[in-house]
C-alpha positions as CSV (number, residue, x, y, z in Angstrom):
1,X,-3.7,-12.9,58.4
2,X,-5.7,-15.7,57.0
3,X,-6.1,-18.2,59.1
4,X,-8.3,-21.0,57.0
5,X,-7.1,-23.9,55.7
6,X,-6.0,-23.2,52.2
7,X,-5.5,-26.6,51.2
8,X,-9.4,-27.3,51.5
9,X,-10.6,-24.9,49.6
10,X,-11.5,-24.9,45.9
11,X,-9.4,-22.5,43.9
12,X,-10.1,-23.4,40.1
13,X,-12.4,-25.1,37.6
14,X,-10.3,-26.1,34.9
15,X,-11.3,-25.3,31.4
16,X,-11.0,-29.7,31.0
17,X,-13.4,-29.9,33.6
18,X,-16.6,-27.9,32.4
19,X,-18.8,-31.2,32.1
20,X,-22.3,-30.9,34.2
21,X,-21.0,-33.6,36.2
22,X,-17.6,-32.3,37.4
23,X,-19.2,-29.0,38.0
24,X,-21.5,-30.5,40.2
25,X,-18.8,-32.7,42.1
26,X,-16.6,-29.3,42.8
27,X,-19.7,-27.3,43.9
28,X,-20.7,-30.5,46.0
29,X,-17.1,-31.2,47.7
30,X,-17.3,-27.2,48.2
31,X,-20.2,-26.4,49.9
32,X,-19.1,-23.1,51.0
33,X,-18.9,-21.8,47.5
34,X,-22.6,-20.0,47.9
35,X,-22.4,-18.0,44.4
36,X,-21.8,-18.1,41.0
37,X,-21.1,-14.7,39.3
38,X,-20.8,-14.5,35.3
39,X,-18.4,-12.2,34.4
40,X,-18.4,-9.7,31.2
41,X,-15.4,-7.3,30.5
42,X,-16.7,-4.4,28.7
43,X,-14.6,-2.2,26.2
44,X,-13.6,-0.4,29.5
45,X,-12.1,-3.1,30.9
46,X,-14.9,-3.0,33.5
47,X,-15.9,-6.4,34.8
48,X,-19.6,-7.6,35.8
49,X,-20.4,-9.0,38.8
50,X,-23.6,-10.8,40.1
51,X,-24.3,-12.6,43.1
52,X,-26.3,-15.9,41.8
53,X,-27.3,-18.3,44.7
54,X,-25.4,-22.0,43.8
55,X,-28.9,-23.7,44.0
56,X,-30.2,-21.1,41.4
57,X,-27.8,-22.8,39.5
58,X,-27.7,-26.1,40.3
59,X,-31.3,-26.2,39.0
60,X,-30.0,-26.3,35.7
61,X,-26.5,-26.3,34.9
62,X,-26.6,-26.6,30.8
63,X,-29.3,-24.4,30.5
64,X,-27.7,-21.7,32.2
65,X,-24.3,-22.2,30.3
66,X,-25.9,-21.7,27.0
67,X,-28.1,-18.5,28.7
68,X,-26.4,-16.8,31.1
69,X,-27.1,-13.7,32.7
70,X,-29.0,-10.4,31.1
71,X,-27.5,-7.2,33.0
72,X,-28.5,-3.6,31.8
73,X,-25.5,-2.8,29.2
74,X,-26.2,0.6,29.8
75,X,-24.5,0.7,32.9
76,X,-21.1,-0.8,31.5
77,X,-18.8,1.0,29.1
78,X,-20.4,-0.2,25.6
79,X,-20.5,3.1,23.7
80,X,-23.2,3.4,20.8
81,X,-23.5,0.0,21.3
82,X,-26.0,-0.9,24.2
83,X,-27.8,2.5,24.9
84,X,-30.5,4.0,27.2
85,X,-33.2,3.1,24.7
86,X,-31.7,-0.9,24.2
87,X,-30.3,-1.6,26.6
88,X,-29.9,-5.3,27.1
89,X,-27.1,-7.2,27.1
90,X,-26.3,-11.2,27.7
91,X,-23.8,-12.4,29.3
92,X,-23.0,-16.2,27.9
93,X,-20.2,-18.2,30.1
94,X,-17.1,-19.3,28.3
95,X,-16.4,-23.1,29.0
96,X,-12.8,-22.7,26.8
97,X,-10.9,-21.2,30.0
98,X,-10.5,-22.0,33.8
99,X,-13.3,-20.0,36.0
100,X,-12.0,-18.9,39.6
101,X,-13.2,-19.3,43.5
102,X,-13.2,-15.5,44.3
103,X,-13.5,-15.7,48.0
104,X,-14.7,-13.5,50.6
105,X,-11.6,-13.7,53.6
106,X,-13.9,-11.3,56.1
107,X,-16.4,-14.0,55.7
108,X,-16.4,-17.1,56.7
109,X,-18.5,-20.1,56.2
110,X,-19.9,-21.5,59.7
111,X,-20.5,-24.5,58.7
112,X,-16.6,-25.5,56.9
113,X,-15.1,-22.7,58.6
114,X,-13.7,-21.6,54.7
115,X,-14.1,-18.3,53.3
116,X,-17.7,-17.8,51.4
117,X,-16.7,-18.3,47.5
118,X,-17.8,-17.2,44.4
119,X,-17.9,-18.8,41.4
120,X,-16.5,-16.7,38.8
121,X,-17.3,-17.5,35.4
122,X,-15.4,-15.3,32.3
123,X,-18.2,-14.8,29.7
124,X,-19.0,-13.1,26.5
125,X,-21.2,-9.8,26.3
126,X,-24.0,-10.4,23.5
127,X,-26.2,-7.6,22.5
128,X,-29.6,-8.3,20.2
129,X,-29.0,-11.8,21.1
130,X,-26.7,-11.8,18.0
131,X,-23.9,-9.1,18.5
132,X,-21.3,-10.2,20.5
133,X,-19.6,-7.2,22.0
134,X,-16.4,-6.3,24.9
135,X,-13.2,-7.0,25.6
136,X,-12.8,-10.3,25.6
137,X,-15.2,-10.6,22.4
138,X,-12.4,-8.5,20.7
139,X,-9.9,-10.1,21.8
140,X,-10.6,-13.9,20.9
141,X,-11.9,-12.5,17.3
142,X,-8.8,-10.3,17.3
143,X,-6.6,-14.1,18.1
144,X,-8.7,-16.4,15.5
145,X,-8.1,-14.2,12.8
146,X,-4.3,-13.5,13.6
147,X,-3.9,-17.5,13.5
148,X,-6.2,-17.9,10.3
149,X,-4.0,-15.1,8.4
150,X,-0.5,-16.2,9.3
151,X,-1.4,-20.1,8.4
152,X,-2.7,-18.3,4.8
153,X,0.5,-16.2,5.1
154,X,2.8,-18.9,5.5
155,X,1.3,-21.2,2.7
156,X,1.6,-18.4,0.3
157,X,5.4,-17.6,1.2
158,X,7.1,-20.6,1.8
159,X,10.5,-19.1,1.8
160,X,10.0,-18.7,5.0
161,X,10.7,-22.1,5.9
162,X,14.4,-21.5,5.2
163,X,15.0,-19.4,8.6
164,X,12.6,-21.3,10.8
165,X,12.9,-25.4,12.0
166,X,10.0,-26.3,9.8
167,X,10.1,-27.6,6.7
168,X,6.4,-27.0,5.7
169,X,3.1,-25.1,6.3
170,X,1.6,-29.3,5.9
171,X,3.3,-30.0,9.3
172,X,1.4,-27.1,11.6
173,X,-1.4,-28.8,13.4
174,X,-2.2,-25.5,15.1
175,X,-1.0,-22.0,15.8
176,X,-0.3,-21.1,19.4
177,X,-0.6,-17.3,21.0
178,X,1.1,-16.8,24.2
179,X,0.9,-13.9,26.5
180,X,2.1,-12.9,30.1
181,X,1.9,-9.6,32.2
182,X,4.3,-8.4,34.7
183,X,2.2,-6.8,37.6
184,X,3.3,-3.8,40.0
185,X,1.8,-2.3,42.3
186,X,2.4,0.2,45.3
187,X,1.1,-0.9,49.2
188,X,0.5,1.5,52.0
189,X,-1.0,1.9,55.1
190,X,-4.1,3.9,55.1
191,X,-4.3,7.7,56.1
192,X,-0.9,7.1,56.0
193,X,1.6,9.5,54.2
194,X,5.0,9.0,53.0
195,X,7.5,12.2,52.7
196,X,7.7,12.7,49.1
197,X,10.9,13.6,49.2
198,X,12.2,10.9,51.0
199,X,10.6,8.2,48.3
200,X,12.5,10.8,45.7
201,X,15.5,10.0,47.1
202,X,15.2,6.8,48.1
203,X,14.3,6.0,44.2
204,X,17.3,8.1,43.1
205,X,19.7,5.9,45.5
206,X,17.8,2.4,44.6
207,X,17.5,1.7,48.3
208,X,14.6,-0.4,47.8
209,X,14.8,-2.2,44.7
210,X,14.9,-6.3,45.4
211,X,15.7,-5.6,48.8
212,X,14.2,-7.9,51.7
213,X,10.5,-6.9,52.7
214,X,9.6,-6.5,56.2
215,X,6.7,-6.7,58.3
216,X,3.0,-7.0,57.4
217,X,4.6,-6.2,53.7
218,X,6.6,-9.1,54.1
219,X,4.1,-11.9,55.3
220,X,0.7,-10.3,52.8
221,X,3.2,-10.5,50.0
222,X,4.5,-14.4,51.2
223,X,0.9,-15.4,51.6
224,X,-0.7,-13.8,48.3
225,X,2.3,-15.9,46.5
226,X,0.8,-19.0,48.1
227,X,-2.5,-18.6,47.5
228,X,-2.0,-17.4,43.9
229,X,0.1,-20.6,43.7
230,X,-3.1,-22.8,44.8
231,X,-4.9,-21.6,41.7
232,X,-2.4,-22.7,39.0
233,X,-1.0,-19.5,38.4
234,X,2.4,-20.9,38.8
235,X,3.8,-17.7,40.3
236,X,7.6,-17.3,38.8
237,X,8.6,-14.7,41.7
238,X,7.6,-11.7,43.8
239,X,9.8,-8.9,44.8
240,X,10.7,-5.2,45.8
241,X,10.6,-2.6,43.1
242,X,12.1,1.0,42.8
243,X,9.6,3.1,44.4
244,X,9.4,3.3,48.7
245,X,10.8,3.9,51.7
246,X,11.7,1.6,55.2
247,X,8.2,1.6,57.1
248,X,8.6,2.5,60.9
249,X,7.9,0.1,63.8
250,X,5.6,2.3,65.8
251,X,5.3,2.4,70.1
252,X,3.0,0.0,69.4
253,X,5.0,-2.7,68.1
254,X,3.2,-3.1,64.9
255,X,4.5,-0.7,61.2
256,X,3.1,2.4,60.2
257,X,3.7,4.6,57.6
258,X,4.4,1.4,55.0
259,X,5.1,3.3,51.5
260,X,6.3,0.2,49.0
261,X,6.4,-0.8,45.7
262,X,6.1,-4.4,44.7
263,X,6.2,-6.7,41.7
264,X,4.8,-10.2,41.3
265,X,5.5,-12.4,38.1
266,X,3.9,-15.7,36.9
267,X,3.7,-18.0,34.0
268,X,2.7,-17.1,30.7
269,X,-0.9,-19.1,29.2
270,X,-2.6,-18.5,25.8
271,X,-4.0,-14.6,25.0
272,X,-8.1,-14.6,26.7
273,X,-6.6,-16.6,29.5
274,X,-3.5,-15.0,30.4
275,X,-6.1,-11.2,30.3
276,X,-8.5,-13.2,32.6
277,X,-5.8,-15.1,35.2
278,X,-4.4,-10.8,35.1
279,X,-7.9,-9.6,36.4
280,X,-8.6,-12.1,38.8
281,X,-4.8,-11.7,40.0
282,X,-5.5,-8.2,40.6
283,X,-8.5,-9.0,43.2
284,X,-6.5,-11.5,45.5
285,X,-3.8,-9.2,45.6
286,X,-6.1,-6.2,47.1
287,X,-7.7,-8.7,49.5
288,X,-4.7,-10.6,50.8
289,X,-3.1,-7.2,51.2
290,X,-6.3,-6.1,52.9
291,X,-6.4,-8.2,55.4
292,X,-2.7,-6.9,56.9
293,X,-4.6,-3.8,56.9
294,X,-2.5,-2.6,53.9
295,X,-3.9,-0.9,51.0
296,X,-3.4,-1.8,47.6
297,X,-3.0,0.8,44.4
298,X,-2.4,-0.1,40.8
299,X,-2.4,3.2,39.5
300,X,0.1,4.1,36.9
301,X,1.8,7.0,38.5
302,X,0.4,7.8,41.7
303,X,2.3,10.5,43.2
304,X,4.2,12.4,40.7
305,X,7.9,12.7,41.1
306,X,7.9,8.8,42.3
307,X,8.1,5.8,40.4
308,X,4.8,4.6,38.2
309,X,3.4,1.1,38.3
310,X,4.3,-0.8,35.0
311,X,3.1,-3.9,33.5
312,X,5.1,-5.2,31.1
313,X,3.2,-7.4,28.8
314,X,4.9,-10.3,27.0
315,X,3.7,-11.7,23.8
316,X,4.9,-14.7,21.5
317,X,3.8,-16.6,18.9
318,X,4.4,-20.6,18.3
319,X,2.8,-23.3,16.3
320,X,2.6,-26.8,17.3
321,X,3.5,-29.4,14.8
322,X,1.6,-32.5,14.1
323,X,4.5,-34.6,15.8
324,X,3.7,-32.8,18.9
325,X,6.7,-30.1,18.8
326,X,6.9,-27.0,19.2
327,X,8.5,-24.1,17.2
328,X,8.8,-20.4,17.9
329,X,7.7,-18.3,14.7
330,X,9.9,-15.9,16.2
331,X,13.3,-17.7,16.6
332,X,15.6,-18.5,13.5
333,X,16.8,-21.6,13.0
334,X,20.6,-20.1,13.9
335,X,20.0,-17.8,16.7
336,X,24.1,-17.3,16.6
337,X,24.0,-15.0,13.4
338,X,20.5,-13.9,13.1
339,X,18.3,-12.3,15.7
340,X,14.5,-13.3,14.6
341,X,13.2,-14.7,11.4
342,X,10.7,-12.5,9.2
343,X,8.0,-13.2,11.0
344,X,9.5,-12.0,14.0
345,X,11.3,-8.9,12.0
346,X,7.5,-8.0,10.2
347,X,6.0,-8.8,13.8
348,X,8.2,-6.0,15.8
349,X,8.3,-3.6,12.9
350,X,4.3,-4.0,13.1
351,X,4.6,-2.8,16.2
352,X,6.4,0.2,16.4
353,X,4.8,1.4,12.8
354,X,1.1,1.1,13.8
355,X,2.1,2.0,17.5
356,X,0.2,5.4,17.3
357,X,-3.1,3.1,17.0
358,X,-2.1,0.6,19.9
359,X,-1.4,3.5,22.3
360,X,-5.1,4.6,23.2
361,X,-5.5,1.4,24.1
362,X,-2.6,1.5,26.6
363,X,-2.8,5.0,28.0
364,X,-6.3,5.5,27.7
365,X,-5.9,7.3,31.1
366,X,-4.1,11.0,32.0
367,X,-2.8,8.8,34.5
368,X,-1.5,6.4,32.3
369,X,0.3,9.4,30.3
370,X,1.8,10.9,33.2
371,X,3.9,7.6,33.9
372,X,5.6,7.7,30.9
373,X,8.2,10.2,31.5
374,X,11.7,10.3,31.5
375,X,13.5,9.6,34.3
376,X,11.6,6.7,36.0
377,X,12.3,3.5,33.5
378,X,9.3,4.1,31.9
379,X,9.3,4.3,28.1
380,X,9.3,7.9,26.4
381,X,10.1,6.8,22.0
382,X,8.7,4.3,19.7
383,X,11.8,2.8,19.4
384,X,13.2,-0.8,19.9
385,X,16.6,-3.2,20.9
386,X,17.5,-5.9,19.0
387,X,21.4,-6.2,21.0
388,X,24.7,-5.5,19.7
389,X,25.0,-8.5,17.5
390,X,22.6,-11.9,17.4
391,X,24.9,-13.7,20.0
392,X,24.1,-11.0,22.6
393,X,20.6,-10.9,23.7
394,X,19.3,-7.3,24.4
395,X,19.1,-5.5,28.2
396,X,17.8,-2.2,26.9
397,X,15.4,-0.8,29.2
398,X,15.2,2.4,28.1
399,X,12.8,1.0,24.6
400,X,9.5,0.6,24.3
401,X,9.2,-2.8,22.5
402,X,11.9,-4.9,24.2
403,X,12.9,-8.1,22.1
404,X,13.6,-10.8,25.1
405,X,16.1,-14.0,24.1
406,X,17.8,-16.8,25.9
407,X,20.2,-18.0,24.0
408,X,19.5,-22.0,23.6
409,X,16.0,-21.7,24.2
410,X,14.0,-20.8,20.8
411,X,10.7,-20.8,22.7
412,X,11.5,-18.3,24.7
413,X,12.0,-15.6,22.0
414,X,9.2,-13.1,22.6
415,X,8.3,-9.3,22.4
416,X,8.3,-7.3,25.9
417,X,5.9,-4.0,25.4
418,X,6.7,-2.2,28.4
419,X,4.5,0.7,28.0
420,X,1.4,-1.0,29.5
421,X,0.2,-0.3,33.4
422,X,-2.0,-2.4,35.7
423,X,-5.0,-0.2,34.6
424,X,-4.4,-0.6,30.9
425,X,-7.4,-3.3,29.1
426,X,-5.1,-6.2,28.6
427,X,-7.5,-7.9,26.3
428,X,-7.4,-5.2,23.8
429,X,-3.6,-4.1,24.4
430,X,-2.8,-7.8,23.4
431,X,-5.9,-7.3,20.7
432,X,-4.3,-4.2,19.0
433,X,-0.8,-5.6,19.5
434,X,-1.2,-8.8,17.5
435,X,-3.6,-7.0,14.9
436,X,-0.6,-4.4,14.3
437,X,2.4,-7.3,14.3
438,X,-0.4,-9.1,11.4
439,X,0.3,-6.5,9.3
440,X,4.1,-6.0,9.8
441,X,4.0,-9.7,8.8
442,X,1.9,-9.2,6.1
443,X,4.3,-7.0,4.5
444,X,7.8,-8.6,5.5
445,X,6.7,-11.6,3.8
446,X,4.8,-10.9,0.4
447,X,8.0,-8.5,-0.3
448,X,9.6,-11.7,0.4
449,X,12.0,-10.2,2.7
450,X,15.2,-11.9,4.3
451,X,16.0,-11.5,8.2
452,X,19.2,-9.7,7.0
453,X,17.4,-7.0,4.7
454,X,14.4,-6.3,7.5
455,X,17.5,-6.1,10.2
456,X,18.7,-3.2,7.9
457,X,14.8,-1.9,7.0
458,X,14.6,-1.6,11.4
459,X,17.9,0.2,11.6
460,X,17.1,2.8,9.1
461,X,18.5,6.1,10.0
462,X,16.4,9.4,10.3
463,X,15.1,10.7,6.4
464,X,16.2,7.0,4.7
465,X,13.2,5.3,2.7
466,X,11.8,1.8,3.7
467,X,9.5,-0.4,1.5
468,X,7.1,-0.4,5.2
469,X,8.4,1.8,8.0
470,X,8.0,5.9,7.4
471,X,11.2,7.7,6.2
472,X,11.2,10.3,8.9
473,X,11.7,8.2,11.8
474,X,14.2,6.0,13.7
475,X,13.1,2.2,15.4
476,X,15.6,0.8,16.5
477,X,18.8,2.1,18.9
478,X,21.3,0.4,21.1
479,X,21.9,3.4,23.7
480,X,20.2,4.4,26.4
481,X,17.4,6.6,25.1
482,X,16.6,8.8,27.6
483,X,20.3,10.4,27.8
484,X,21.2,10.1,24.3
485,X,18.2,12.0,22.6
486,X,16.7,15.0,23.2
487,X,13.2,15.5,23.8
């Protein structure tokens, strides 16, 4: 149980508040933040973490935001990039996105009573002081040229126009990426040991799913909602999933044997920072959890024959006028009779033809492999849902690319890849995801294709050409995949 104050403690440094001065108000008002810990995501999806004193800091604030930290890149996953014989790497802080109080609940602070914090700044991994390298390198480069190329794209095909609630490329003041994960993850009780079969049956019978938790499951999962919630995250909901089995109320009067699977959601923010608010996400989890004396896994499939941890990734693409709306790339202008515009038909279809190239980058694991089997929801074909007309949003779980709609609500329309798990590198899934929908756009719209014809061009049968997808192949299907195809 944590039983500090939350509402005195410092959570978040907004990206609008990176100025020398405010960062020295924050640290000052927080005096039991004692760190400050630049982090680097290498291409493993590994992240760095130093313990630097605040006063080391303090000393000089701007010098060591244009600096950083060295670390020895040959202890990170940076593959014929920083090796045994050179070795160094940088680590330069990003001031473009919020930085996070990671704090230390076993520790607390005997002078404020708070939890000892550290200051965790996302940063950029530069090798020969001119190379920048990792994750988050990728994916920012992967984003700026993504928005550069559609603006080009959209100038040169202005046809597009027609489906969307734009009337020119003159009127974009800027493109906008947005992103959002879906995080599961199973709970136990150490040295603890469900019956496998029970958990089978349990998942075959869908006692657990959305049911009410109990217990120490109950009040970790209440409080990590809370506390998420005091860093901005603006948590949307948390809830039961498929996988577990009713914990027991030992002689003791507390639960053992706690066996659960749980799924927290929150609000989606632009590509880098939806990957970084994900990994920091994942470390309050673990401890809030912790301190119920409950273990935390994100494993995709930890016990075969029982449900795999997923995590849905969301991804959507606006722009934001000069008048200060916003319009959905994605969304036609009459959602009633068509279900995206060409963007949004060359975006999907750039999914599912380059998939084979994204997928290393999601199951880069064994593990990862193993959960994507049928039988437990999990996606098995590179195949897609569209609905049974444009008036009927799609609830096809059974597909890999999802296409998500509200009817009403343009800027809602988005693309749910549901083949990701907590272990899979975000910042490169979302990397090679918006580098393969570039190039489904690319070809949608110099063939100067209408939503109706790339509608048919997506529901191609088996052995029929396409001017972009391959002949042998279907994409899109209505029915439930895992009973109405064969292996």
């Amino acid at each position: 149980m944590l039983k500090y104050e939350l509402d005195k403690m410092l959570y978040t440094i907004p990206a609008e508040s990176h100025s020398e001065g405010e960062i020295r108000a924050a640290l000052a008002a927080h005096p039991e933040v004692k760190f400050v810990s630049v982090v680097g995501i290498d291409v493993g999806g590994h992240d760095t973490d130093e313990k630097i004193p605040v006063e080391e800091f303090l000393k000089d604030v701007e010098g060591f935001l244009q600096t950083g930290v060295q670390t020895d890149g040959s202890s990170v996953v940076l593959p014929k990039i920083a090796e045994l014989n050179n070795a160094k790497v940088d680590i330069i802080p990003d001031r473009s996105v919020d930085w996070f109080v990671d704090h230390n609940f076993n520790y607390p602070d005997p002078t404020t009573g708070l939890p000892v914090g550290t200051l965790r700044i996302p940063g950029s991994l530069v090798h020969n002081d001119s190379m920048k390298v990792g994750s988050r390198v990728v994916l920012r480069e992967a984003i700026s040229n993504f928005k550069k190329d559609i603006l080009e794209l959209l100038k040169n095909n202005p046809y597009v126009f027609e489906y969307m609630d734009i009337d020119s490329v003159d009127e974009i003041d800027e493109v906008v990426i947005t992103a959002a994960t879906e995080l599961e993850f199973w709970v136990k009780t150490p040295d603890d040991d469900a019956d496998r079969e029970q958990l089978s049956t349990a998942q075959m019978l869908k006692e657990q799913y959305w049911k009410r938790t109990t217990g120490p499951v109950r009040t970790a999962l209440e409080e990590c909602l809370l506390v998420l919630q005091k860093y901005g995250f603006e948590m949307e909901m948390g809830h039961k999933e498929v996988g577990g089995v009713k914990a027991k109320l030992g002689n003791s009067g507390s639960y053992d044997h706690v066996m659960e699977q749980l799924e927290i959601d929150w609000k989606y923010s632009t590509a880098v920072q939806a990957a970084d608010n994900e990994n920091h996400i994942k470390y309050v989890v673990r401890d809030v959890f912790r301190t119920y004396g409950l273990e935390v896994t994100f494993m995709a499939k930890p016990m075969e024959g029982i449900a795999g941890n997923g995590e849905h990734t969301h991804m959507g693409v606006a722009v934001k006028l000069k008048n200060g709306k916003r319009v959905n790339l994605f969304a036609p202008k009459n959602d009633k009779e068509q279900f995206l515009t060409p963007i949004g038909f060359g975006a999907l279809m750039g999914i599912l033809k380059n998939y084979d190239i994204i997928n290393p980058f999601v199951s880069s694991t064994t593990d990862a492999l193993n959960r994507l089997k049928p039988g437990y929801e999990a996606p098995v074909c590179t195949v897609t849902s569209l609905g049974i007309n444009a008036a009927s949003p799609s609830r096809n779980r059974t597909v890999l690319v999802g296409l998500v709609r509200e009817p009403g609500n343009p800027l809602a329309t988005r693309f749910e890849l549901r083949s990701p798990n907590p272990k899979s590198n975000t910042y490169l899934v979302l990397a090679a995801s918006y580098m393969a929908m570039l190039d489904g756009i690319k070809e949608a719209l110099e063939n100067k294709k209408t939503p109706e014809e790339l509608e048919k061009s997506i529901s191609k049968e088996y052995g029929q050409e396409d001017f972009y997808l391959e002949k042998d192949r279907i994409y899109r299907s209505e029915l439930d995949v895992f009973e109405e195809y064969t292996e």
